[in-house]
Structures are given as structure tokens and as C-alpha cells.
N, C-alpha and C positions, 0 to 999 in steps of 0.2 A: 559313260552312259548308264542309266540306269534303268531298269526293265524287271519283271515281273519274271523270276527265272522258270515257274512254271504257266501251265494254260490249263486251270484244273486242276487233276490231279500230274499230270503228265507234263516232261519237261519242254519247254517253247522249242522251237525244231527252226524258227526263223526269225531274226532281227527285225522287231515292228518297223522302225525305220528305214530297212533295207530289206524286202520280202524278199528280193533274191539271193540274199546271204544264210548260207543256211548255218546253223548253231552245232557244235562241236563239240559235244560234254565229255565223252571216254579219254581215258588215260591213252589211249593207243589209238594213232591212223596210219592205216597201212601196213599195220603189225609191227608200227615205231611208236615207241614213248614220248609223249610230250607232253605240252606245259600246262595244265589246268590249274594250279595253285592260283590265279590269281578270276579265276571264272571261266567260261565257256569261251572255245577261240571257235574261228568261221572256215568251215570247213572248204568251201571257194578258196580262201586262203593256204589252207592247208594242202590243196590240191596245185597248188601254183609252186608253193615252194617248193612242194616234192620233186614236180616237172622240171623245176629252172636248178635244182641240187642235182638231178639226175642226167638232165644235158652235160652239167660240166663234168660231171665223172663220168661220163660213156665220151667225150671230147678230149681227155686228159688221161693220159698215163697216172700222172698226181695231180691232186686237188690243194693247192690253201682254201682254206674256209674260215673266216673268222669275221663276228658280232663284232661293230661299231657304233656308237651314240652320239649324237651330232646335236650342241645345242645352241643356243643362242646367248650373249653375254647379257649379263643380267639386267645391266647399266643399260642394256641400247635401248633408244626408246622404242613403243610399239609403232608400225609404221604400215601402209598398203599390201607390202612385199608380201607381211607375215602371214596375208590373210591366202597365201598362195605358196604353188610349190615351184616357185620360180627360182630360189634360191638353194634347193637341193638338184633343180635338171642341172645348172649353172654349174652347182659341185662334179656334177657327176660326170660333165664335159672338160669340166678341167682335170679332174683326177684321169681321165679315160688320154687327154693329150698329154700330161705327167707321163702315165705309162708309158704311151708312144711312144716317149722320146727319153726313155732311161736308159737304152744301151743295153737291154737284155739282151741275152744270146738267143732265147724263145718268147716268141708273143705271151703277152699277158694275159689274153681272153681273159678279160675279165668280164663276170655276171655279175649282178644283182637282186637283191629281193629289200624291199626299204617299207618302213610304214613311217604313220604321220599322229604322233599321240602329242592328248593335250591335257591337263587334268586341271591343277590349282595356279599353274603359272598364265602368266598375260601371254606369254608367245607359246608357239610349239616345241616340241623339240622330233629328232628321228631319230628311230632305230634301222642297220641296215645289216642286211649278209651280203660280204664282199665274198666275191669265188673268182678263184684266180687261178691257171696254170703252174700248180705246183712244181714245176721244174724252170719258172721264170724268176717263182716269191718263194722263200720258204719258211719265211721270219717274219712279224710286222715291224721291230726295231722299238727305240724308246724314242722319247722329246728329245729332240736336242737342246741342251743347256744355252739359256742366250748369255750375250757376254755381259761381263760384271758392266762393264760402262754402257749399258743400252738396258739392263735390268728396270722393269716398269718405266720406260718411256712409249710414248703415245706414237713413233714414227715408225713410219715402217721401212723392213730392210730385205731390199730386194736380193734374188735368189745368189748367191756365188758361184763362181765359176764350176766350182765341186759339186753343185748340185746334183750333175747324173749320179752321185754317187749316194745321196739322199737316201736313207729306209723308206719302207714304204707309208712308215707310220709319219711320218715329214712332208711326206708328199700329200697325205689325206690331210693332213693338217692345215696344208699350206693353200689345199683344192678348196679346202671349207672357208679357210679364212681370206680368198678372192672372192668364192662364191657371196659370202657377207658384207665383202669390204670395210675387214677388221683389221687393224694393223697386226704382223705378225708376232712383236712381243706381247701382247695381249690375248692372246691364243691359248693359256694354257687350261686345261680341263675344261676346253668345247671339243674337244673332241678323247671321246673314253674308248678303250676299249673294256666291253660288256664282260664279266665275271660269275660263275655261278654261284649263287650267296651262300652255299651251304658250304663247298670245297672252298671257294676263292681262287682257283683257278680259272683263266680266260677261255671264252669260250673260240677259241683257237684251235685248227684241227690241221694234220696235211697228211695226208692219208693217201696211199695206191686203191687205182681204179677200183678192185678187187676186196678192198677193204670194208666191206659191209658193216661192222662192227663199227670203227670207226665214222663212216656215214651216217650211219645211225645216231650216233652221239652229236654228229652236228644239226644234223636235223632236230634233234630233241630242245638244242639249244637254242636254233633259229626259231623254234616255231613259238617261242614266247612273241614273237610278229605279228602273232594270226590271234592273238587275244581279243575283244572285245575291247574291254575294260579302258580306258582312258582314251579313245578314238572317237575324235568331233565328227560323228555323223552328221550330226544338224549342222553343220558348217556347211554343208555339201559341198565338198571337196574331197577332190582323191587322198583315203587314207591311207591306199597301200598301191604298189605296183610292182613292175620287174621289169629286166631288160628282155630284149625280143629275139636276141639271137645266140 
């Protein structure tokens, strides 16, 4: 989106398109670091994430936290679906019964916080913060390698019996590509996890309750969410939301 970043002399304080979004210029909310490199993020926003990072560590002895990117394969054609977020709730139901039925010793709880950006590509893509009971996840895991005899075919290969035994990063994989209805050897890099470009480190955290310093650092890294910048307002469509409990 693009906008006129002052009014005057003084900087715009609200999204012409969204007057109840208000604009977020400071290095710092909350007396946490976040992401303005890339322009002005929306402080509504900022206040959401805060709230839904802070239920899961006042709920959690430990917390996983870690940035995922959900996109769409490039071949697919544009289609009704895209112009909606039907196919991230879809994700988010199947990842959430995944968890249910992994055999964890402790419930998942898992949270959310996801936006909806669009910039030069024909479809969208999302970025999400997954929060999860760190003493259920402690790891996201890698792809699993598919087998040389199924390497680039178009068919899809339902889950194996070993499934509960899945990382979690298999299982987001596997949530995304039902949510699509993408065959699963065709799945590889639609689903990222998010990296800070300066370290190249993921922004991956598991941190005790207690852990401020650490909270702190993922918050810094989620709230690249709360940006501005590449979000189809005029689509009118929800560009961001969270889970509710």
C-alpha cells in the first residue's frame, strides 16, 4: 500500500484506508524492539500480538514460538478460494486436529497470530506465529526427504502409519497442503520457516515463563506481522487476525 507517510509536517498517525488502524513509527512498543525496516507497522496490531504472546507465557511453563510463511505453488492457477481466507482457517483446523492426535504427553495449546500480504504475485501468501506449549514441541523438525521412486510425481501419498511420530514441521506441511489440495510431493518450499536476514538464524524461540529477554526477541521477530507494507487493504479482507483463546 502506498500512502503519503506524513500529514504536513508530522507523521500520518492513521491508515487512510483503515482510520481505525492506527500507524506505528518507533523502534520500540511496549519497551520491545521491533520491526520498522520495512515502514510503519499498526499499532492495533501490535497490541494483539502482544496480548496473544503474553496469554501463552502466563498459560505455559514453556513456550515454542516460532515464524512460519505459507504460500501458494506458483503453477496453481488463480481461483475464487484466493480471493479469501478459506484456505488458511481450513490450515489452521487441520494443523490444530494434527496436534490433537500426536500422542503428546501435554496438550499443545497452541496460539496463533497470522497476516495476509500481497505485493507483486497473482495470489497471497501468509505469514504466521505458531505458540505452542513448550513442553509438548520443542523442536520444529526438518522436510522429510520423499522417496527416490515418488521424487516429482504429481500423486499423492497418504499419511503412514508412523505418522504420530511426524515433527511438527510435517505436520504443518502436510495441514497446508490439505488445506490447498496440493499433492504432498509437490509441497516443497510452500511452507518456510521465517529467518532473520541479518544472522540467518530462524526466528524460532523456546523460552521459560520467566524468560523475558527471550520473549522479547520473539516478539521483535513476529511483529514484522504488524507492518503495513505489502497488505491488500483494498481487497477488503481480513489482513490479519489471531486465535481467541
Amino acid at each position: 500500500m502506498l500512502f503519503s507517510p506524513t500529514v504536513g509536517n508530522r507523521p500520518r498517525k492513521r491508515l487512510p484506508e483503515r482510520p481505525d488502524l492506527l500507524l506505528h513509527w518507533a523502534p520500540h512498543y511496549r519497551d520491545l524492539l521491533v520491526q520498522t525496516q520495512r515502514g510503519p507497522l499498526i499499532a492495533n496490531y501490535l497490541e494483539t500480538l502482544y496480548q496473544v504472546m503474553e496469554w501463552a507465557r502466563q498459560s505455559n511453563s514453556r513456550v515454542l514460538a516460532l515464524r512460519v510463511d505459507l504460500r501458494y505453488p506458483v503453477e496453481m492457477p488463480v481461483a475464487s478460494h484466493h480471493a479469501t481466507n478459506l484456505d488458511l482457517m481450513n490450515f489452521l483446523f487441520y494443523l490444530s486436529e494434527e496436534l490433537d492426535h500426536a500422542g503428546t504427553t501435554n496438550p499443545h495449546d497452541m496460539r496463533y497470530v497470522w497476516c495476509r500480504e500481497q505485493h507483486l504475485s497473482d495470489k497471497p501468501h501468509y505469514h504466521l506465529l505458531l505458540l505452542l506449549n513448550g513442553d509438548a514441541y520443542k523442536f520444529l523438525g526438518k522436510r522429510k526427504k520423499e522417496p527416490a521412486e515418488f521424487k516429482g510425481c504429481d500423486i499423492d501419498i497418504p499419511p503412514t502409519e508412523g505418522a504420530q511420530k511426524d515433527n511438527l514441521y510435517q505436520r504443518i506441511e502436510r495441514s497446508w497442503g490439505r488445506a490447498i489440495g496440493w499433492p504432498k510431493m509437490k509441497m516443497k518450499r510452500l511452507v518456510h520457516e521465517a529467518e532473520n536476514k541479518w544472522t540467518k538464524k530462524p526466528y524460532r524461540y523456546h523460552f521459560k515463563r520467566d524468560d523475558l529477554a527471550t520473549f522479547a526477541e520473539a516478539f521483535y521477530g513476529a511483529s514484522y506481522l504488524c507492518k503495513v507494507h505489502s497488505k491488500p487493504f483494498a481487497q477488503r479482507i481480513h489482513c490479519f487476525d489471531h486465535s481467541r483463546s
